[in-house]
Every structure is written in C-alpha cells, then in structure tokens.
C-alpha positions as YAML, in Angstrom:
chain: A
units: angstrom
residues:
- id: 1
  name: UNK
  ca: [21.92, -7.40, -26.06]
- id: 2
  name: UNK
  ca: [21.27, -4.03, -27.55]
- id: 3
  name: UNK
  ca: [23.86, -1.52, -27.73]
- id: 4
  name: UNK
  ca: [22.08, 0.41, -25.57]
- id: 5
  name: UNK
  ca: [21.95, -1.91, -22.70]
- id: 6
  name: UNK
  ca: [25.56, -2.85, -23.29]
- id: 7
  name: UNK
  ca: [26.49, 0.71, -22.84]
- id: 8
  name: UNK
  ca: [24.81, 1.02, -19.53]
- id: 9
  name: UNK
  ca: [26.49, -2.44, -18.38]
- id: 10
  name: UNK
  ca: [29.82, -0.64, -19.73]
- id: 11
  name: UNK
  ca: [29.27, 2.33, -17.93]
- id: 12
  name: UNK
  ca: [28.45, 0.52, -14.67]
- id: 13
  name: UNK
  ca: [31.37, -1.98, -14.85]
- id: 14
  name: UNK
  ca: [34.29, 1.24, -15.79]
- id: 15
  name: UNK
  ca: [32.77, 3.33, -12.81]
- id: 16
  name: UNK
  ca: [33.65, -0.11, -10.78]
- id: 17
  name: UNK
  ca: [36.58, -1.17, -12.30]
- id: 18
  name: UNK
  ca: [38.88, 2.31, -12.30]
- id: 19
  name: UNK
  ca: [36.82, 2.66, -8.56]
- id: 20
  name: UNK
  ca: [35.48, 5.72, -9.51]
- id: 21
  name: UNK
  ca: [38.92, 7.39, -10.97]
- id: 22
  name: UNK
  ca: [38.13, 9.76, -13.77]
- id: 23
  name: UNK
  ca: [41.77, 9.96, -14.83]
- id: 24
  name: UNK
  ca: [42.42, 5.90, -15.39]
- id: 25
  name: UNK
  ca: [41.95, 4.91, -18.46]
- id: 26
  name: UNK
  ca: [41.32, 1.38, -18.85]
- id: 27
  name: UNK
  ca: [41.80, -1.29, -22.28]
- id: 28
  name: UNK
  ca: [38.27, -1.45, -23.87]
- id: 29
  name: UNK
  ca: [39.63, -5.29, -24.77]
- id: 30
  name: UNK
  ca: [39.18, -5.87, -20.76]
- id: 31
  name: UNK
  ca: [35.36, -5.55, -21.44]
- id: 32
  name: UNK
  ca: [34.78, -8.42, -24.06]
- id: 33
  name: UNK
  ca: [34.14, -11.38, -23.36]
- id: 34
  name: UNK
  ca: [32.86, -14.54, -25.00]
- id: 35
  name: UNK
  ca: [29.33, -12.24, -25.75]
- id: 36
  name: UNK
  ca: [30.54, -9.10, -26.35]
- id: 37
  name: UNK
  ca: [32.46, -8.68, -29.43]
- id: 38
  name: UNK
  ca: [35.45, -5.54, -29.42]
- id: 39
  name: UNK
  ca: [33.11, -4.05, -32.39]
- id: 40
  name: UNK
  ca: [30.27, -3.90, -30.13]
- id: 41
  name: UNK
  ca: [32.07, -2.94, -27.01]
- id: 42
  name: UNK
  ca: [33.82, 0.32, -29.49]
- id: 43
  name: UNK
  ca: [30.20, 1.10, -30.43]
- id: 44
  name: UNK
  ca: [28.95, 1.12, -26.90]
- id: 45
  name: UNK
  ca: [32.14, 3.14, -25.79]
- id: 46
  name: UNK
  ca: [31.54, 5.72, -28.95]
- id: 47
  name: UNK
  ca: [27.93, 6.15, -27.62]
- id: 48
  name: UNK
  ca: [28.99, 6.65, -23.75]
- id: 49
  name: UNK
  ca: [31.60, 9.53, -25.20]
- id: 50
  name: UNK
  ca: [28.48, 10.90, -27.53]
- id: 51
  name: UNK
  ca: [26.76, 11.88, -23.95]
- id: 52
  name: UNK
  ca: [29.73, 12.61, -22.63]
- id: 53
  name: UNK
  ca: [30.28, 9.83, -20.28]
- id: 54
  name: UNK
  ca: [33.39, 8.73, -21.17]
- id: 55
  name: UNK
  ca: [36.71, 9.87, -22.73]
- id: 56
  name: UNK
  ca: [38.15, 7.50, -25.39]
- id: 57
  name: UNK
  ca: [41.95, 7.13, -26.05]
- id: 58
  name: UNK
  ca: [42.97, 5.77, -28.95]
- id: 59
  name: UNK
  ca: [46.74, 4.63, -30.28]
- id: 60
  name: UNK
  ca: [48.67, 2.16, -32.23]
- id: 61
  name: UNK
  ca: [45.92, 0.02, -32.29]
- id: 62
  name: UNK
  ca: [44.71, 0.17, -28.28]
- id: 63
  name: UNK
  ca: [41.90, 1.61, -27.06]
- id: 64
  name: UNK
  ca: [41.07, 2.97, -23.71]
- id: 65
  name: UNK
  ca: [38.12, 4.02, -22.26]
- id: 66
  name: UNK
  ca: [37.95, 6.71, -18.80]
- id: 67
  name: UNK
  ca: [35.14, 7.47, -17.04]
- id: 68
  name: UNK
  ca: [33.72, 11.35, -16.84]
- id: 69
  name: UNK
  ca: [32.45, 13.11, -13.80]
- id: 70
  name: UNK
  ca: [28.65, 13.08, -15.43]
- id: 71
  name: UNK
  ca: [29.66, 9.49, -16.71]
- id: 72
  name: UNK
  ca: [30.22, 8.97, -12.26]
- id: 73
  name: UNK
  ca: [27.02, 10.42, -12.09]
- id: 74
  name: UNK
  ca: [25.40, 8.54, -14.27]
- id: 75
  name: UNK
  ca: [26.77, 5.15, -13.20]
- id: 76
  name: UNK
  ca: [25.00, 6.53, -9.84]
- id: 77
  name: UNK
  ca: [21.60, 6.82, -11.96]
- id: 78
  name: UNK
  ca: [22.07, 3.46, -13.11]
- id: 79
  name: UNK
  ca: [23.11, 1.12, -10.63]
- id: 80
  name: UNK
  ca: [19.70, 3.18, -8.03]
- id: 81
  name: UNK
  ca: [16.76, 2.31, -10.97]
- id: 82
  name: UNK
  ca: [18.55, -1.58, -10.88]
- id: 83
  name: UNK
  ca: [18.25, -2.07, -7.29]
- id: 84
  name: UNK
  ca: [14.34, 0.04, -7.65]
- id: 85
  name: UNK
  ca: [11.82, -2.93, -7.45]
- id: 86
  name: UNK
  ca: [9.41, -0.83, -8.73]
- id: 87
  name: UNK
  ca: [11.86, -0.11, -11.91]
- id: 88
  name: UNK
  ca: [12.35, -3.11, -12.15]
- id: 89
  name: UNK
  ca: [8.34, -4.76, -12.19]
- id: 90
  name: UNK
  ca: [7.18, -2.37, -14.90]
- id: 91
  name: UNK
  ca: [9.88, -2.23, -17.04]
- id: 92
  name: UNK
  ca: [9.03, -6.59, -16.86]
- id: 93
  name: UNK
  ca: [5.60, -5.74, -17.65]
- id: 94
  name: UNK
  ca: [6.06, -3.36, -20.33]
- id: 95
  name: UNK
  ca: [8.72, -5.79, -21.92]
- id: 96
  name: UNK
  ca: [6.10, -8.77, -21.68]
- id: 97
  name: UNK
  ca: [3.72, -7.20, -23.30]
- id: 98
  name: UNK
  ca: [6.28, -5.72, -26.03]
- id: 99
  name: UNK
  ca: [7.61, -8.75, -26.87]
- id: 100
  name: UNK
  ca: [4.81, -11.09, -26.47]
- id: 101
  name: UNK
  ca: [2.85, -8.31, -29.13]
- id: 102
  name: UNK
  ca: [5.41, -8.92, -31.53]
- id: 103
  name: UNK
  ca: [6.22, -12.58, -31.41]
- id: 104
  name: UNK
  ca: [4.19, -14.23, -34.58]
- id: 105
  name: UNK
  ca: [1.66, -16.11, -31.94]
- id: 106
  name: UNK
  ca: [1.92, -13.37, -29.52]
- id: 107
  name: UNK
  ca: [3.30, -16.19, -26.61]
- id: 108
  name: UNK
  ca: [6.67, -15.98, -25.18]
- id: 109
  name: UNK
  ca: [8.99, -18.66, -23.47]
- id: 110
  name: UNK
  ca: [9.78, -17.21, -19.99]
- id: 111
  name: UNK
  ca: [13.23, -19.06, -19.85]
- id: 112
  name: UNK
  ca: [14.18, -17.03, -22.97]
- id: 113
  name: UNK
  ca: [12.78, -13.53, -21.77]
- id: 114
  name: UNK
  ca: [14.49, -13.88, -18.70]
- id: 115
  name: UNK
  ca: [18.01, -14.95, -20.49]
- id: 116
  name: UNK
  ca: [17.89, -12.05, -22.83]
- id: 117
  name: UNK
  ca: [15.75, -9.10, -21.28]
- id: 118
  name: UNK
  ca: [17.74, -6.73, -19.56]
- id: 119
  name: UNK
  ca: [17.29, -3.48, -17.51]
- id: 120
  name: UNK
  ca: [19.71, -0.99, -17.92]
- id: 121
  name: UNK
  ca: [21.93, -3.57, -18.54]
- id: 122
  name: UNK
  ca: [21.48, -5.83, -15.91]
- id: 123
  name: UNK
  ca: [19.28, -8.98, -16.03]
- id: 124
  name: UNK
  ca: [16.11, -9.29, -14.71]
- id: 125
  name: UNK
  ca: [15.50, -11.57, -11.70]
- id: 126
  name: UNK
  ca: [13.36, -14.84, -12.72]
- id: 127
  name: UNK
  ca: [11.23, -13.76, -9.11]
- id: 128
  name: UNK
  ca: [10.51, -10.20, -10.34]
- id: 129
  name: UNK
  ca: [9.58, -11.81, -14.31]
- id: 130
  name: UNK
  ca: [7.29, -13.96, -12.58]
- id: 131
  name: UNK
  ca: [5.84, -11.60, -10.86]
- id: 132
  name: UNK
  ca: [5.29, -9.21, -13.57]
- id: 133
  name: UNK
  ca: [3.80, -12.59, -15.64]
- id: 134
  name: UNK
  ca: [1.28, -13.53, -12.49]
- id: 135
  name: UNK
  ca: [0.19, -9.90, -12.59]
- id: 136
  name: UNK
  ca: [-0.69, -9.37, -16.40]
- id: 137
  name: UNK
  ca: [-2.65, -13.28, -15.83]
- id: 138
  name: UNK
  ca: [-4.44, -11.42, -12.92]
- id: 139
  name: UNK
  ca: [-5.50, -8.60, -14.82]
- id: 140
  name: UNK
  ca: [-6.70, -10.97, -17.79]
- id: 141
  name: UNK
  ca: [-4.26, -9.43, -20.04]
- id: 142
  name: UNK
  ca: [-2.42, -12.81, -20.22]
- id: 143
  name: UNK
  ca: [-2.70, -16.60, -20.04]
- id: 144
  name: UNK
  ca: [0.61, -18.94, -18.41]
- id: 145
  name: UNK
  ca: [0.90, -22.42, -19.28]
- id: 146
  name: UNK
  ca: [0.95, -24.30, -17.48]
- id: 147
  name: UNK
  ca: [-1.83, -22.59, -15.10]
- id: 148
  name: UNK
  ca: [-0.38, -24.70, -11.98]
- id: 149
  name: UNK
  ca: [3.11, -24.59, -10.79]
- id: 150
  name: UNK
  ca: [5.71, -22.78, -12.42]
- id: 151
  name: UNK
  ca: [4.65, -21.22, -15.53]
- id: 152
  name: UNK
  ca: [6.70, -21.69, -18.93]
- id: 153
  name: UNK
  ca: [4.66, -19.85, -21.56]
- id: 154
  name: UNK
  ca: [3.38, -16.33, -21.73]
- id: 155
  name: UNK
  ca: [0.48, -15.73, -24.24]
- id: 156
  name: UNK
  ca: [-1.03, -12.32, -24.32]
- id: 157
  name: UNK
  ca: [-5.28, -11.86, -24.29]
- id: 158
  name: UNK
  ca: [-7.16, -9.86, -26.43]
- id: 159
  name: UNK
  ca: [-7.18, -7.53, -24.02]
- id: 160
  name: UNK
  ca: [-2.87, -7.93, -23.56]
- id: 161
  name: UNK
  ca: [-3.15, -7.39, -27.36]
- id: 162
  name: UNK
  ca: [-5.34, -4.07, -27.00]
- id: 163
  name: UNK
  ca: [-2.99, -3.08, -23.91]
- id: 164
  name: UNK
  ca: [0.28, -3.62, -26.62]
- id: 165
  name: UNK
  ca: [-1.79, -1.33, -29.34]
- id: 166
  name: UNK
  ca: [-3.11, 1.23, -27.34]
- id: 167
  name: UNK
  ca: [0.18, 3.30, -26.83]
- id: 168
  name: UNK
  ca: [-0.37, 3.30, -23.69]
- id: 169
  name: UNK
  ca: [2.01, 2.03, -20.28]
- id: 170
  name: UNK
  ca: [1.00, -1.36, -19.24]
- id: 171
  name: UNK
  ca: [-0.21, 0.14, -15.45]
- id: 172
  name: UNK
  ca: [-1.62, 3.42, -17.35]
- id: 173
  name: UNK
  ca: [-3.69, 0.98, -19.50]
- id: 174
  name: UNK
  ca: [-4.88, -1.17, -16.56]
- id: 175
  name: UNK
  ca: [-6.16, 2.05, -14.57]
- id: 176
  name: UNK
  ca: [-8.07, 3.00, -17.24]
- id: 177
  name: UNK
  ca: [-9.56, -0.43, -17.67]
- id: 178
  name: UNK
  ca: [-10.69, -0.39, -14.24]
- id: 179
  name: UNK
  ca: [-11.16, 2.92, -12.64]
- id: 180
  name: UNK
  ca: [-14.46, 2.29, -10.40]
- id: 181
  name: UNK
  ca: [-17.43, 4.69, -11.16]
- id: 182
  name: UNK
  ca: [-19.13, 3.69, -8.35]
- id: 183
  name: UNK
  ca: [-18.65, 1.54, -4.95]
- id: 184
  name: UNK
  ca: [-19.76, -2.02, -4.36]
- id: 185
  name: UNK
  ca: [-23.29, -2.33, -3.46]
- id: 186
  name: UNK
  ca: [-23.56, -3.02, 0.21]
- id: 187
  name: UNK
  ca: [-27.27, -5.33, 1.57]
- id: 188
  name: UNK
  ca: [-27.91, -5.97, 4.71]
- id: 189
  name: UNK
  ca: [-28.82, -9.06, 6.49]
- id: 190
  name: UNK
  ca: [-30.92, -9.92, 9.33]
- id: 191
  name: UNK
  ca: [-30.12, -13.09, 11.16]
- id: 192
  name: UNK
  ca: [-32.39, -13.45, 14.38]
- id: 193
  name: UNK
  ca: [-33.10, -9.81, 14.51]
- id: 194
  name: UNK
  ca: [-29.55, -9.05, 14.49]
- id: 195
  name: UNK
  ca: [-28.16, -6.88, 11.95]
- id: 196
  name: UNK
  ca: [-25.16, -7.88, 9.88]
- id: 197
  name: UNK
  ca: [-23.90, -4.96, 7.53]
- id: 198
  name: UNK
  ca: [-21.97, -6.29, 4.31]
- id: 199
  name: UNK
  ca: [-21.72, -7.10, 1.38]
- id: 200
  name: UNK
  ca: [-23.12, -10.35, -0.28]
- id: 201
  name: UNK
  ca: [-21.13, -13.41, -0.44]
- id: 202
  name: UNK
  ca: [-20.22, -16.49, 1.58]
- id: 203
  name: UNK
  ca: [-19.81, -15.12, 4.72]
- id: 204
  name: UNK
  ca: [-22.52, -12.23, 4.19]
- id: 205
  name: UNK
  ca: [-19.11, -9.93, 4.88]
- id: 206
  name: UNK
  ca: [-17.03, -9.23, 1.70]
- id: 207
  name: UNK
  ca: [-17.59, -8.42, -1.98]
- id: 208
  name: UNK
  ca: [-18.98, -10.06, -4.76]
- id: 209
  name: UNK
  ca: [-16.46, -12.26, -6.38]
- id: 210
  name: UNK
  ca: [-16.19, -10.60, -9.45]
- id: 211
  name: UNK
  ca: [-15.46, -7.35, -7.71]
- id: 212
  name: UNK
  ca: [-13.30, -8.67, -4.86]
- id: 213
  name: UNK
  ca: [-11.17, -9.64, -7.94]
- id: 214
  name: UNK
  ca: [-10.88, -6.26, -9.59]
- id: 215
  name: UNK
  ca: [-9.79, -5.02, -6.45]
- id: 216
  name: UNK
  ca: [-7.47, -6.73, -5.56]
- id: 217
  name: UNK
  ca: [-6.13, -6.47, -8.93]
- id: 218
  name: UNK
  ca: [-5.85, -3.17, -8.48]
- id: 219
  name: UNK
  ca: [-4.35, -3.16, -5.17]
- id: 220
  name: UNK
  ca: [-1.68, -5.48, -6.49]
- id: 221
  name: UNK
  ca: [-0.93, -2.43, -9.45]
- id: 222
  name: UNK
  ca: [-0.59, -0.30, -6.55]
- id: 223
  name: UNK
  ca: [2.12, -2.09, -4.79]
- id: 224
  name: UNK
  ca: [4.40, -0.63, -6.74]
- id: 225
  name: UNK
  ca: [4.08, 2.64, -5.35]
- id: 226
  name: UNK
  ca: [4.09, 1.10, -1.72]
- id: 227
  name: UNK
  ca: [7.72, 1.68, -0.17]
- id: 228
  name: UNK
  ca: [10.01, -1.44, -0.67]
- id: 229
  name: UNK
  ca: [10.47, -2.15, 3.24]
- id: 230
  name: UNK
  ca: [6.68, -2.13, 3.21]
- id: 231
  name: UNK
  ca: [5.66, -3.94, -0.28]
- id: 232
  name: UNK
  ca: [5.69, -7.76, 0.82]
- id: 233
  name: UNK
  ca: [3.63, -6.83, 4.33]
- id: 234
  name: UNK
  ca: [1.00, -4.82, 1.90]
- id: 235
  name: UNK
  ca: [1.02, -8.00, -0.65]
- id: 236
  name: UNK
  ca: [-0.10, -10.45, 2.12]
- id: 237
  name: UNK
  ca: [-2.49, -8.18, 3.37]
- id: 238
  name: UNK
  ca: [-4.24, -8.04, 0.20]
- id: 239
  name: UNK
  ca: [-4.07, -12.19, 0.05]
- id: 240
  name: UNK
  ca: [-5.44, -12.05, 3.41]
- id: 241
  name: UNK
  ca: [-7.86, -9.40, 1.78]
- id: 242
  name: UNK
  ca: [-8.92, -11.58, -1.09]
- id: 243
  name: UNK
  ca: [-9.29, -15.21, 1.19]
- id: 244
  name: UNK
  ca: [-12.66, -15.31, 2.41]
- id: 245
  name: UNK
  ca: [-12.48, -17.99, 4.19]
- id: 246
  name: UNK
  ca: [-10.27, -15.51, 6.22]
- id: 247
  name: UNK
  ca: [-12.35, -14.69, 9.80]
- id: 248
  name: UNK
  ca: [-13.62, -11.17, 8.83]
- id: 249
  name: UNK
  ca: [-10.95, -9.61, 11.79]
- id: 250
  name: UNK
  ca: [-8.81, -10.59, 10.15]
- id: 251
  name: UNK
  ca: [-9.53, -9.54, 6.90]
- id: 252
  name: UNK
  ca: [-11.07, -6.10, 8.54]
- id: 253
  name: UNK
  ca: [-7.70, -5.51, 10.28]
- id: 254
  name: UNK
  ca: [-5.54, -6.62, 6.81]
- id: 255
  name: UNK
  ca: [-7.66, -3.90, 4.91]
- id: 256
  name: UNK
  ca: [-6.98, -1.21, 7.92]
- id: 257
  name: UNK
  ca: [-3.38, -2.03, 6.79]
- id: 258
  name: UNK
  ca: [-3.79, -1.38, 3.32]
- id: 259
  name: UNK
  ca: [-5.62, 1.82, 3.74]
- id: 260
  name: UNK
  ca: [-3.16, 2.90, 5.94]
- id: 261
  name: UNK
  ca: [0.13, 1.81, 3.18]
- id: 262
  name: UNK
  ca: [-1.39, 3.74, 0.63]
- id: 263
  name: UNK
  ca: [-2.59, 6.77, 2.32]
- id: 264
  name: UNK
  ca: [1.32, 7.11, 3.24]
- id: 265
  name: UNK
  ca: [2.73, 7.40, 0.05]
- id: 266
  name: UNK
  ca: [1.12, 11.12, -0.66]
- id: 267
  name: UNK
  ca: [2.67, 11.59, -4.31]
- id: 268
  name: UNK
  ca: [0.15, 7.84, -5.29]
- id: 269
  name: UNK
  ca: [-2.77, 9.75, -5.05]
- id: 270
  name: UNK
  ca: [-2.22, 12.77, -7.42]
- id: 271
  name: UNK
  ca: [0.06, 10.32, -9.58]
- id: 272
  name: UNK
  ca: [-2.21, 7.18, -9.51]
- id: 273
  name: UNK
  ca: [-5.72, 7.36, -11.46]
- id: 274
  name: UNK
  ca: [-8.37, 5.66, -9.90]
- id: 275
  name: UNK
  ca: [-6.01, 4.99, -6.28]
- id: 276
  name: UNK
  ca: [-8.24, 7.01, -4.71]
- id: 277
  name: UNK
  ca: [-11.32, 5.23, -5.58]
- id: 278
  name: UNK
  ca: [-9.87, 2.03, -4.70]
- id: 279
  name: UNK
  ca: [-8.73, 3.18, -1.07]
- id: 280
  name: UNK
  ca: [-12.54, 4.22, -0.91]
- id: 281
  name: UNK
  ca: [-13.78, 1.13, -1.54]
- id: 282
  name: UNK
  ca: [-11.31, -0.79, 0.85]
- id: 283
  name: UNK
  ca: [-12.41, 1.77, 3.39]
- id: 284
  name: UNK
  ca: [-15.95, 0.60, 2.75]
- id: 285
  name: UNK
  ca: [-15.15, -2.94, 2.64]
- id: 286
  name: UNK
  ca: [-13.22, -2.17, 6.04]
- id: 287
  name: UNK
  ca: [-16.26, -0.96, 7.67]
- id: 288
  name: UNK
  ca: [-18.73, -3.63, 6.39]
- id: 289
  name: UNK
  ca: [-16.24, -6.35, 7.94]
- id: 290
  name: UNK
  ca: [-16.31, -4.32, 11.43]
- id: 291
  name: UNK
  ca: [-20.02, -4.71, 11.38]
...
C-alpha cells in the first residue's frame, strides 16, 4: 500500500469515525493495525494536512488527527469515484496493463493484483478485476491462463505491450486501434426470388466474424459510459448481439437496444472517438437483421 492510497483510506475512515465532526480529534494510533505501521499512518496524516485535509495535534508523545471542512469534502470525492463502476473498470485496466508492463515476463497473478491493487484506497472487487482481465483478452491486448474457467494468469500481447508504451489510456489506446473507416460490406441474397438483405455469414444476416468481433469489442469499451442501472441490460444485449445462432429478432431488437443506450448518454459522443461510428454500424447491422 502506497502512501498515497493509505491517505485516502485515512481520510475516508476519520470522516467516518469522528461522523463527520471537524472539531474531534481522534489518536492516529486508532488507525494502525497489523499492516499499517504508526510511521506510515504519521506520513499519510502529514500528507492529508499538506492539502489541507486534516489538522494534526501533537503532544507528549500523542498524536491526533481532525478532519477539515475540504478534508469532509474530499472524503465525499472519495468514497463517489469507489462506488463509480466505471472508476472503478479503468482504473483495473490501466493497473493491468501497468503492472503486467513492468513485471520481468510481463504476466501477472490475478490473486496477487487483486490482494494488493487498490483504488483510492479501497480494494478492488475480484468481479470488476475480472472483468477488466476478460476485456483486455477481448481486445487481444492480453492472454489468461487458463483460457477456460476462472483465469489465474494475466500475460500482456504485443499489442498490451505497445498499449503500456504508447502513453496512452488503456480505452484511448483501444479507440484508436479500432476506429472504423468504413462500414461492413453488406451482399445481398436471393433465395427463391426472395430478397434477403445482410450481411454474409451463417445465417446470411450478421457480420463477418472478424468484424462482428471488433464490434462488439468496442461496444463492450463503451459500456462504461452506459449509466450503471443500465450497464448489465446493455452487456447482454451485446452477447445477444454477438450469438448468431440468436433468431435475427432477436438480435435485431438487442441492437435497437444498444443504439438506443448509447444515443442517451449525449456527453459519449463528443467524449468517445470512434462511438459514433460504431452506433452507425449497429444501426446498419439493425436494419440488415429487419430485412
């Protein structure tokens, strides 16, 4: 634990523990425990007071920490970005591809990432880690092992290893990767003189498998942006999306959904390269599946 993240987890547990009193101080030596040492809790304290979180009292030996009004406010800061999903996801991606980058074989154990990776002090959630792992294997930035069942190791690409080098956020790096110039190419078959608009694969009604893949790669680096109440409904609709062994209602009517998710978060399309490409081509693929 850095002493960064400890002072956030500090800052959170004081605003708790004095229930938001600015004038109770509180015995630093309440906040160690068997993995925070008093040194490191005093540093953590003596950066909170640097921003002008806390106040620190000092005498005869005790030490006692009180929380500020912009240390309240800040607590408030803190405890809304743990609780933000979205936070939460890409700060598991970024720190996957961080850490796998710098480990000598550039593979991580996910046990140990989730034991020791924090988020604004808190601990990441082993479902929102795997998440973030299943989504950087999607977008061939990383292999798990094993590739069935529940995945243990984390090794990154090339292309993870480019992502890490390039500077660049982990969902900035991806859009650029895969930003469509162009549409799918749509044929047309004729069955019995009847006229089936789509595009080619089993079902004459679809994509082609490599591009079905890109997009829904992409629509799974949008979910993100997709309100939380709203982000598991979108994710099925894009399995339903992807499955095409799906009857193509049902796929037509899961891709009306997307369209509709992502054209009601405004602020994704000015924010988001390439989202508006990809609603485009889901509005396409839409339309081919109506016949």
């Amino acid at each position: 634990m850095t002493i960064e993240d400890l002072a956030y987890a500090m800052l959170t547990w004081l605003s708790s523990r004095t229930q938001r009193d600015t004038r109770e101080p509180v015995a630093l030596s309440e906040f160690v425990d068997e993995d925070v040492l008093i040194q490191q809790a005093e540093e953590a304290a003596r950066l909170l007071e640097h921003r002008g979180h806390v106040s620190m009292l000092e005498t005869l030996g005790w030490i006692g920490v009180s929380i500020t009004f912009e240390g309240l406010r800040e607590a408030d800061r803190v405890c809304g970005e743990q609780v933000n999903h979205g936070a939460r996801f890409d700060h598991a991606l970024e720190q996957l591809v961080t850490q796998a980058s710098a480990a000598p074989a550039g593979a991580i154990q996910l046990q140990s990432f989730v034991a020791t990776t924090l988020f604004l002090g808190g601990h990441l959630d082993v479902a929102v880690v795997l998440r973030a792992a299943r989504f950087l294997r999607d977008y061939g930035l990383a292999v798990l092992t094993p590739a069935e069942g529940h995945p243990q190791t984390l090794t990154l690409t090339s292309d993870g290893e480019n992502c890490a080098m390039s500077g660049k956020k982990v969902r900035k790096y991806m859009s650029d990767q895969s930003t469509p110039t162009a549409g799918p190419t749509f044929i047309q078959n004729v069955h019995g003189g009847t006229a089936a608009q789509g595009f080619k694969v089993t079902q004459n009604v679809g994509v082609q498998p490599d591009q079905l893949a890109g997009l829904v790669r992409q629509l799974r680096g949008l979910a993100g942006e997709v309100p939380e109440q709203a982000r598991e409904e979108f994710l099925q609709d894009v399995e339903v999306l992807e499955d095409t062994e799906q009857a193509p209602a049902q796929r037509m009517r899961a891709g009306q959904r997307i369209v509709a998710a992502l054209n009601a978060v405004p602020a994704l399309l000015a924010a988001v390269e390439g989202s508006r490409a990809v609603i485009e081509t889901v509005s396409q693929m839409v339309s081919a599946l109506g016949g």
